[in-house]
C-alpha positions in Angstrom: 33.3 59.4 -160.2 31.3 56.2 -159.8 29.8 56.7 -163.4 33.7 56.0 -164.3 34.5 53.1 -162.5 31.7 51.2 -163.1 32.6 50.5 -166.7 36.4 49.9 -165.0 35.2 46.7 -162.9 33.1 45.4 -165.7 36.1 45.3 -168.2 38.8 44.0 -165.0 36.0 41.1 -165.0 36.1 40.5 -168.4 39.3 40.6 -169.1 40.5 38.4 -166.2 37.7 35.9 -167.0 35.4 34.2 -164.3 36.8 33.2 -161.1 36.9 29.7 -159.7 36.3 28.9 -155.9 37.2 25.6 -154.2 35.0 23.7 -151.8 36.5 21.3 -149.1 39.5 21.1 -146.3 43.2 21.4 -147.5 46.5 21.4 -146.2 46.9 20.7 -142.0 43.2 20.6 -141.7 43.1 17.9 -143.8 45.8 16.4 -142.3 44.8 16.9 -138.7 41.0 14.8 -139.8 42.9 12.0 -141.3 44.7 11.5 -137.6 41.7 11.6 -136.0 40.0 9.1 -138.0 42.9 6.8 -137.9 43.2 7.3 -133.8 39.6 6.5 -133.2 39.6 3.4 -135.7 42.5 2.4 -133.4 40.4 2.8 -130.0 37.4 1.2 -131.6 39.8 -2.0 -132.5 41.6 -2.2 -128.9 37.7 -1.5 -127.2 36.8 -4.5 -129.4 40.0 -6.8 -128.5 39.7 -5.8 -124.7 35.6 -7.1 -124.6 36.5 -9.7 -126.6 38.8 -10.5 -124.0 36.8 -9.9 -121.3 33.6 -12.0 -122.3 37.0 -15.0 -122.6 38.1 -14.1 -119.3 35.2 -14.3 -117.7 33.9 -17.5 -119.5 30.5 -15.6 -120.9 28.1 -17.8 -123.0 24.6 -17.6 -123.4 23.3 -20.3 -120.3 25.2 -17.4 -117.9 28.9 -16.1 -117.0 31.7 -17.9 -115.4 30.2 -20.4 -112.9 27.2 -18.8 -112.8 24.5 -20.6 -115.2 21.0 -19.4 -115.9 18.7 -22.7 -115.6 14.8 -23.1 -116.0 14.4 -23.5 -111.9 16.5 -20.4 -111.4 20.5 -19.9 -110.9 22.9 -22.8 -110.5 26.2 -22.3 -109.3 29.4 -24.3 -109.8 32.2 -24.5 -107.4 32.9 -21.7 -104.8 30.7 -18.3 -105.0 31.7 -14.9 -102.8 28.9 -12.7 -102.0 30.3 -9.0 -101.2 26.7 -7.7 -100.5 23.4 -8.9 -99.3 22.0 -12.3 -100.7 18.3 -12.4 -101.1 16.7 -15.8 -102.4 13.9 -17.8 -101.8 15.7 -21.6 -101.7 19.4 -22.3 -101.5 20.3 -25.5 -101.9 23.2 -28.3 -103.1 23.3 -30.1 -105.5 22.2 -33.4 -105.8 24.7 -35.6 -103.3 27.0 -32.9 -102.7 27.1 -31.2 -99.4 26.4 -27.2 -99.0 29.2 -25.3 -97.0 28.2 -21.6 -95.6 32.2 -20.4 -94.5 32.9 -17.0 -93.1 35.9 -15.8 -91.6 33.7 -14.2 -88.8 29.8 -15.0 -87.7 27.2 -16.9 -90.3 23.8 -15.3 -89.1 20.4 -16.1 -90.5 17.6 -14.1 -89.6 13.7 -14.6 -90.1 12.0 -11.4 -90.5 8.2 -10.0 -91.0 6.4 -7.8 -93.0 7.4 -5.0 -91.0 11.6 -5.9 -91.6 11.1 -6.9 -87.6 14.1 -10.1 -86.7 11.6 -12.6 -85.6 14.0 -15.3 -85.2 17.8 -15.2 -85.4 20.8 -18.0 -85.8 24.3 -16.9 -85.6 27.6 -19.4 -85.5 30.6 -17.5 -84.8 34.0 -18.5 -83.4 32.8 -18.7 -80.2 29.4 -20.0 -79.5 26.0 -20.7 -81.9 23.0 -18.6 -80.8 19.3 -19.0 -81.4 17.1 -16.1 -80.4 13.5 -16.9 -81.3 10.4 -17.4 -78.9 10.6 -21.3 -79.3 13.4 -23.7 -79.8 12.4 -27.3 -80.9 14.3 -30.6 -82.2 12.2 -33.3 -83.6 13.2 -36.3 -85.5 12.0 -37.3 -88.8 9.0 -38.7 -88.0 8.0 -35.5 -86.1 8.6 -36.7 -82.6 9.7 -34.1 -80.2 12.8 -34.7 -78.8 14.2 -31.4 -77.2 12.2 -28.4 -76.5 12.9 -24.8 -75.1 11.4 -21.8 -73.9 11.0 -18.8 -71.7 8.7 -21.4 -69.1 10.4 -24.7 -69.4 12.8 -27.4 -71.0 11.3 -30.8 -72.1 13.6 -33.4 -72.8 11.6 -36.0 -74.7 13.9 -39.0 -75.6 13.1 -42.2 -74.0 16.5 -42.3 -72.2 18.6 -39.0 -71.2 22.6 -39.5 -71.0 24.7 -37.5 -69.3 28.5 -38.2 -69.8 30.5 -35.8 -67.7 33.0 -37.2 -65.4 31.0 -34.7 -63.0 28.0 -36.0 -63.2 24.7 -32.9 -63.3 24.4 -30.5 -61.0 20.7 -29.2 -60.3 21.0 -26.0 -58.8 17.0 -26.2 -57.8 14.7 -29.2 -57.4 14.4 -31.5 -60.2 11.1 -33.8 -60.9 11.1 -37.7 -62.9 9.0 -40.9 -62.4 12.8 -42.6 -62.7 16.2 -42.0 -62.1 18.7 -45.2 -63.0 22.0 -45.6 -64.0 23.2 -47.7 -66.6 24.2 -51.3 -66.9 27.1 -52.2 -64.4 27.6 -48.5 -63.1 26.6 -46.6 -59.6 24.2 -44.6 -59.2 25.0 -41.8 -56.9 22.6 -38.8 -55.8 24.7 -36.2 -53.1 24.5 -33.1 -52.2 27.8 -31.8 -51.2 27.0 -28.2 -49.0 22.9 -28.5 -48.9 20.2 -31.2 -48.1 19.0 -33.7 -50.1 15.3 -34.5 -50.1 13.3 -36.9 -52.0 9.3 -36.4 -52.1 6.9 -38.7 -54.0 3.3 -38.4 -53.1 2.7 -42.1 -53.6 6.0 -43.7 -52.2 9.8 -43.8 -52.9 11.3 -46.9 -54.0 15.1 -47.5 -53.9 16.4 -50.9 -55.5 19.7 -51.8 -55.9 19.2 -55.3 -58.0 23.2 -56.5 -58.4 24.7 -54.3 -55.5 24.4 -52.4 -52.4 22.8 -48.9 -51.2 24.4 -47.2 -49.6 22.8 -43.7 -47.5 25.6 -41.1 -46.0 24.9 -37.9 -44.3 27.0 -35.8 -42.0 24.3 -34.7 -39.1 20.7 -36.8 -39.8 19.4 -39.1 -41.8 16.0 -39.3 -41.5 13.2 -41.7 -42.7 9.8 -40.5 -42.5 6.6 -41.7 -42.6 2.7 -39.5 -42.1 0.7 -42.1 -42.5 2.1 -45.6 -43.5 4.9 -47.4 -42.3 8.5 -47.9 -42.9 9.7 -51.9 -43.5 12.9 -53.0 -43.3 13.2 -56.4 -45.2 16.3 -57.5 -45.4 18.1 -61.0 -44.0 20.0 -59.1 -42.0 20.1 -55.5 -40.4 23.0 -54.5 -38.8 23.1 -51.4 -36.8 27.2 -51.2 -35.8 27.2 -48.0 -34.6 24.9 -47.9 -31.7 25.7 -47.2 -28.5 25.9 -50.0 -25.8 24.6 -49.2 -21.9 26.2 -49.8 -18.8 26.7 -54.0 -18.1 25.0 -55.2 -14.6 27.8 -57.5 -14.0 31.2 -56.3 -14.1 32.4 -60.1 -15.0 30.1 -61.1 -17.6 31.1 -61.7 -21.3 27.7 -62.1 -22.7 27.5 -61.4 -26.1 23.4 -60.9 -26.6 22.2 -57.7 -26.6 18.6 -56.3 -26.4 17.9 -53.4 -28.7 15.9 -50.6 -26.9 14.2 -47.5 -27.9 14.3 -44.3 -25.8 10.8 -42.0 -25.5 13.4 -39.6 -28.4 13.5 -42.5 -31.1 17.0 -43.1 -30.0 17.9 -46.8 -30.5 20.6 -48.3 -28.1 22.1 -51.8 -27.2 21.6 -53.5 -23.6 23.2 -56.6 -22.5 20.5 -59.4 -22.4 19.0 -61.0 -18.9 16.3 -62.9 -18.0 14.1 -59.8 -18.3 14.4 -56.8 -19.9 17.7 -54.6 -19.2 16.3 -51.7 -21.4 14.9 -49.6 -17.9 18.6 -50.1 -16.1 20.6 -48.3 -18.8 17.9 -44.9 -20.1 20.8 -42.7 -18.8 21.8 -43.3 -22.8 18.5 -41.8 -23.6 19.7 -38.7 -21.6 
């Protein structure tokens, strides 16, 4: 059986003649590739038109992008900038002429840090108040002069002349020490004490001068004026003591107007009608 058809396929070959098979993609397929092609040629040109656009929009070049320019001392900046994230630079600054503006809708906080990410010192402005937190606070002019200083022991004021403008004047909760307190030209010096005492120590002397007006001392109980180991002067033209309380007059009829001023063993001062001799031993009952 096989010894028959053998000679069978070798004449079907012959007489049919060779056959031809063709290599490639026909019909849909063909058509489906050509879509393709034609849809990603499309993409490719829109992609291209839409960063063309972009690098437009946003005004790139080679010195940078936008307002944003790349310079030889670093990154210059050219009308208002938003940072959305953390900032880190060595200098900020204006330029030349122009003011810088920091603005925030809430606080503007700078903060000093070490090695460690530690906040050494800290600034922060908000709405409310401007805070420094650092171990030191110092103002100094330009030629390095101190003029305000701060810290956890005391306060130094360092100007030549302190000014304080409120219609209140300063309160001083505790004692306060100065070689000099004036007030300025034309205007009243006034040192009180509304609910306490007011004392005024000076290990070598007090001096009170009025040059163009009066002084004037008012207390409630005592005044006092004291003395260890010098005197008190009283150097005036003249010294009037209204106040004082007069004794009892020897004669009921007289009208004399001179009075002796006498001192009880107390310190209390009184006035006595005048005589030939002392009155001062007829009234002490004031001294009582």
């Amino acid at each position: 059986m096989p010894q028959e058809q053998y000679p069978h396929r070798s004449t079907m070959q012959t007489s049919e003649g060779p056959q031809v098979y063709k290599v490639g993609i026909y019909g849909w397929r063909k058509r489906c590739l050509y879509f393709f092609v034609l849809l990603l040629m499309i993409l490719i040109l829109v992609n291209l038109a839409m960063t063309i656009w972009i690098l437009k929009v946003m005004n790139f070049t080679i010195d940078g992008m936008g307002n944003l320019r790349i310079t030889e001392k670093g990154l210059k900046l050219e009308g208002d900038s938003e940072f959305l994230k953390p900032l880190y630079a060595k200098e900020i600054r204006s330029r030349p002429g122009n003011p810088l503006y920091f603005q925030s809708a809430r606080n503007v906080t700078v903060n000093i840090l070490n090695e460690k990410t530690k906040v050494l010192t800290r600034l922060v402005t908000g709405p409310q108040a401007v805070e420094a937190h650092s171990q030191k606070f110092e103002v100094k002019t330009l030629s390095g002069k101190l003029l305000f200083s701060a810290d956890d022991n005391e306060v130094v004021v360092g100007a030549e002349r302190l000014r304080v403008l409120g219609a209140e004047g300063t309160v001083f909760p505790k004692s306060i020490e100065t070689p000099n307190v004036r007030a300025d030209p034309f205007k009243e010096l006034r040192l009180e004490s509304p609910t306490r005492a007011l004392v005024m120590e000076a290990p070598r002397g007090i001096e009170i001068n009025a040059e163009a007006g009066s002084l004037k001392a008012t207390c409630r109980t005592e005044l006092r004026l004291e003395s260890k180991d010098g005197e008190i002067t009283l150097n005036s033209a003249k010294i009037k003591l209204p106040n004082l309380p007069q004794g009892s007059s020897s004669s009921a009829g007289s009208r004399q107007k001179i009075y002796e001023l006498c001192v009880c063993p107390n310190g209390r001062l009184f006035l006595s009608q005048a005589g030939s001799g002392s009155t001062c031993q007829i009234n002490t009952s004031v001294c009582l």
